[in-house]
C-alpha angles and dihedrals in degrees: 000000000000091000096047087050095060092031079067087048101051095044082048087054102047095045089054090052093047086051088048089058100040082054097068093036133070118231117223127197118190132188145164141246136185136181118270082260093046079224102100124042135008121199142182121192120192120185124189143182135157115276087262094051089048087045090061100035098048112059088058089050091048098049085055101038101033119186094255086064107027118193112259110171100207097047089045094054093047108037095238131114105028090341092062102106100031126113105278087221088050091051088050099047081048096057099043090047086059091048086050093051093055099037082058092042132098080229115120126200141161137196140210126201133183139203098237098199086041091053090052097044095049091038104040094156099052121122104292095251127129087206086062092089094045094047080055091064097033083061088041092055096040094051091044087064088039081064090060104048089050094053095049111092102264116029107256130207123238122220095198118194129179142207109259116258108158088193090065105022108084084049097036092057085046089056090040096054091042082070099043096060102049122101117251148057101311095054103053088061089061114062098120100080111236127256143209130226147159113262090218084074095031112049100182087076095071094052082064085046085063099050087040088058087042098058089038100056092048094061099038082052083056098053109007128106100273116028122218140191114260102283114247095251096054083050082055107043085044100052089048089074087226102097131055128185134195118202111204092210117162099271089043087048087038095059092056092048093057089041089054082047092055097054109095097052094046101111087224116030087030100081085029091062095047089049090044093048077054100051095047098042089241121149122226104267129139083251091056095048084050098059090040082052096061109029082054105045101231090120087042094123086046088065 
């Protein structure tokens, strides 16, 4: 008995420390979206509070999305996966009442899409990869939320987990701690590493499902087939002041372009470009100057 009962202690104490530390910390969830060809637009979402924030928000989006019926956005608004069957109107009360839940929440989140046909037409050199657009949105929402923790007073750190996707993962962590390890405002914010789970067992990570397919879907209504008026919920997320997005469209992803142009002859970036493509091993190319671009700042007003 004696050693139950400091087994419980033990497990008491070092649940108390971990929500010392979550407390001074904000905890991201991250997750993708594409368009139903996988062709057009690419997104990432991340959404992130402090533990107590999550503790109060959570129980209310559970009982509506239980495990057995995780929330998938894309399968909700469509009546397909574990949504196919259901009543359409019952999927789409569903999805609105999510939206609800976070609009009137203290829960922040931001989302990055890009035009998939414009990135490789304006970046023609860049690693033969179909992820590489993608890998573009998952930085930019990762540093969008790196935006928030600096601002909070004080700096806050960021324990970032994302759904798990092996395709992406190995290449995902290298991009994260890429970042990491770079001077400057967005990586001391990331020392935490980053994580990948199944959204069934975290469901924070569908909340940022749902602002992945957002910002997805208002880009793919811009320059898709068939273009749309902004969808209601995206109207929604965006008026509450607690969700940004940022649409990779071609004169978004032109000005950086003519930005990346411009480096080498830039007094100041440009031999820190040239020191920074030494120290990494990276050869000059207008993907490289990209990168360089945005982990330094210097494309900031373009995003």
């Amino acid at each position: 008995m004696e050693s139950l009962a400091a087994a419980i202690r033990y497990r008491a104490e070092r649940l108390r420390c971990e929500q010392r530390e979550w407390s001074v910390m904000l905890i991201l969830y991250g997750d993708d979206s594409f368009d139903e060809t996988h062709s057009r637009v690419f997104a990432a979402g991340a959404v992130v509070a402090r533990q107590e924030q999550w503790d109060i928000f959570l129980p209310d989006w559970v009982a509506r999305n239980p495990k057995e019926r995780p929330f998938h956005a894309t399968d909700c608004d469509s009546d397909q996966g574990n949504f196919k069957g259901r009543d359409h109107e019952e999927n789409k009360r569903l999805y609105a009442d999510n939206v609800r839940q976070f609009v009137n929440s203290p829960l922040m989140g931001a989302g990055v899409a890009i035009s998939i046909p414009d990135y490789w037409r304006l970046f023609p050199f860049a690693p033969a990869d179909k992820w590489w657009p993608y890998y573009m949105c998952f930085a930019g929402a990762i540093g969008a939320i790196c935006e928030i923790a600096r601002l909070s007073i004080p700096p806050e750190d960021i324990k970032v987990t994302f759904d798990n996707d092996p395709a992406k993962e190995v290449d995902s962590t290298r991009v994260f701690e890429f970042i990491a390890k770079q001077p400057g405002d967005v990586s001391c914010c990331l020392q935490h590493g980053i994580e990948f789970r199944d959204h069934r067992d975290r469901p924070g990570l569908q909340v940022a499902d749902l602002l992945a397919r957002e910002s997805m879907k208002a880009l793919d209504n811009q320059i898709g087939p068939k273009q749309r008026w902004p969808r209601q919920s995206l109207i929604e997320l965006r008026r509450s002041n607690r969700f940004a997005t940022v649409l990779y469209d071609h004169p978004k992803l032109e000005q950086y372009r003519i930005a990346a142009d411009k480096l080498h002859a830039d007094p100041v970036n440009g031999p820190a470009f040239m020191a920074w493509l030494k120290s990494n091993g990276i050869s000059d190319s207008v993907h490289a100057r990209l990168r360089f671009g945005v982990e330094h700042g210097i494309m900031k007003s373009q995003g």
